[in-house]
LOTOR-905155 format. One record per residue (C-alpha): residue in three letters; x, y, z. Coordinates in steps of 0.1 Angstrom, whole numbers, plus 5000, padded with zeros to 4 digits. Example, Ala and Ser with C-alpha at 12.3 -4.5 7.8 and 13.67 -1.06 7.14 Angstrom:
# residues 2
ALA512349555078SER513749895071
This chain:
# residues 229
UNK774693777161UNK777693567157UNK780493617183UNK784093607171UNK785493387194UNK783393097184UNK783793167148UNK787593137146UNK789992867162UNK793493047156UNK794293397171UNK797793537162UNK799593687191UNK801693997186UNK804294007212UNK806994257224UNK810594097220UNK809493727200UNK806093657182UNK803893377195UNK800793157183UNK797993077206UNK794692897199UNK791293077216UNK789492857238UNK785692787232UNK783592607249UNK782692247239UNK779492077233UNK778291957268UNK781192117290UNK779792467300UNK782992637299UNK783993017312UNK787293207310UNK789393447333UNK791893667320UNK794293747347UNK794594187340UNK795994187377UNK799394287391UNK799793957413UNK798393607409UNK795093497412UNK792493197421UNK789293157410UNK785893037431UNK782692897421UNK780092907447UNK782892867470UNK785192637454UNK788292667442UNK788192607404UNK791392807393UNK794692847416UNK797793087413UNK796193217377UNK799793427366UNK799693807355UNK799093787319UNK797393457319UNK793793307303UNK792792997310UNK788692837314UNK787192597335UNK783792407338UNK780992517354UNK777892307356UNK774992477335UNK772992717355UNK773593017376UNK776593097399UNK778293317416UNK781993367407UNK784493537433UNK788193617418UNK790893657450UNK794493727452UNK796393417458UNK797893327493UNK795793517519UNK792593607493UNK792293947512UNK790994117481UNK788093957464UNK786294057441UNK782693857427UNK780493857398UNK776993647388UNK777993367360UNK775493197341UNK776392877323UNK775292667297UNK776592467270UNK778192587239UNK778292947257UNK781693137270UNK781593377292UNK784893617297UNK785793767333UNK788893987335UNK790794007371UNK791594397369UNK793794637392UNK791694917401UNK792195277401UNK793495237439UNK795494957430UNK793194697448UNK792094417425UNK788594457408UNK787194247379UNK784594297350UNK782394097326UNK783994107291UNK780993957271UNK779194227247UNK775794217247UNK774094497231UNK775994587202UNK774394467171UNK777094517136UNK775194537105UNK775594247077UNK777594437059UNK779994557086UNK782794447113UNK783594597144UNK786394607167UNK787794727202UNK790994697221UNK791694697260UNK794594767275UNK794894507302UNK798694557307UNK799294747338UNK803194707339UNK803394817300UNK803095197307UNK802095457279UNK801795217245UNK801595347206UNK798495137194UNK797995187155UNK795594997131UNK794695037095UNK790794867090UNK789194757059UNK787895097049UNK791195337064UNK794395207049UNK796395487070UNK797795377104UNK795895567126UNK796095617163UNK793795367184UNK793595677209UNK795795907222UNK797795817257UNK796995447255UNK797395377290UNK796095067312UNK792495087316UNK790294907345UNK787395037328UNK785994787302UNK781994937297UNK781794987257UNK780995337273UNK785295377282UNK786195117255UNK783695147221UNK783794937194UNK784995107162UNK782695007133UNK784094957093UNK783394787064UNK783694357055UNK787494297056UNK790794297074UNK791794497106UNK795694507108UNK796794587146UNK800194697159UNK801294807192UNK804794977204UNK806395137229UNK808595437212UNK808395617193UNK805295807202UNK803895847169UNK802995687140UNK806695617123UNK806695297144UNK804495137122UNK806694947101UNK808894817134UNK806194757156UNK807294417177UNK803894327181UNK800894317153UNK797894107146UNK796194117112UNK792294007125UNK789893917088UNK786193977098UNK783293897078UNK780194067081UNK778194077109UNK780994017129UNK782994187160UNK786194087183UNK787994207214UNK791794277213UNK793094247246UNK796794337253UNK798494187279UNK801794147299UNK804193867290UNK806293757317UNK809293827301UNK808794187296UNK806794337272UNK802994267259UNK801194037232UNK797794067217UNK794893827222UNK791693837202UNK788293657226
């Protein structure tokens, strides 16, 4: 199985308020490499095996970092006084990339999760897709797509709220045919005639055999973009 994020150097960002380009980070040959996504309220740092690899990682924020191949233990904190932690095993090795989110849980402490799918498997002949709502200052959003075999906008899910929650049991993959995905993601109205306005969109191609994550997230300036990993 082929993962997305290795497959394509150039993600387009849809963001509320301006539009944006970003390039997605892969890992390069000899330089294990992993990546935090910063889902959190406040800023972060990041440990491996106890040292600091990552400092002050802003809300809203990706960035990797190297970590020698092998297995480790990685520990995400709130900067300053690090009273909430929150850890997770990380196995490195070259020309992998591994994907941890820094999440605000249910109780508004801070909470993290493994992004990387595992089990799926898309046919040849298919593509698959699923979008997290890591935005937790956004509030309710309108997420919309059309896919390759649905050429009506239709409703991601109802109420798409932020979500801590990143199992493919909360968040499944939705499975089509060979083609393009077109993404877009508002605030009001709270129905489908914000289509054609939508501030933020993303048109994703996939070929077969192939899946992505959306993630949306925060912008510090107000509003949210979206990031395929």
């Amino acid at each position: 199985m082929r993962f997305f994020s290795r497959l394509i150097p150039l993600a387009l960002l849809g963001v509320i308020a301006s539009c944006d380009v970003s390039t997605t980070i892969v890992g390069t040959a000899g330089n294990p490499q992993f990546r935090v996504v910063n889902a959190f309220t406040s800023s972060v740092d990041v440990l491996v095996d106890g040292n600091v690899v990552i400092t002050a990682l802003t809300p809203g924020s990706v960035t990797t970092s190297l970590a020698a191949p092998g297995n480790h233990t990685l520990v995400i904190r709130t900067t300053g006084a690090g009273s909430s932690t929150s850890q997770q095993p990380l196995t490195s090795a070259v020309g992998a990339m591994s994907t941890f989110a820094a999440l605000r849980a249910t109780n508004g402490s801070l909470s993290s999760a493994v992004l990387d799918d595992t089990t799926g498997v898309v046919p040849a002949s298919g593509t698959s897709l699923r979008i997290l709502n890591f935005a937790p200052n956004a509030g309710t959003l309108q997420v919309y797509r059309t896919q390759p075999d649905v050429s009506t906008p239709t409703a991601w899910q109802s109420a798409f709220d932020y979500n801590s929650d990143a199992s493919t049991q909360a968040a499944p993959f939705v499975l089509s045919t060979t083609g393009s995905w077109n993404i877009r993601a508002w605030t009001t109205p709270a129905d489908a005639s914000g289509w054609t306005t939508a501030p933020a969109k993303l048109i994703l191609p996939l070929a077969g055999g192939e899946k992505a994550t959306i993630l949306i997230l925060n912008q510090p300036t107000g509003g949210v973009r979206l990031l395929v990993i």
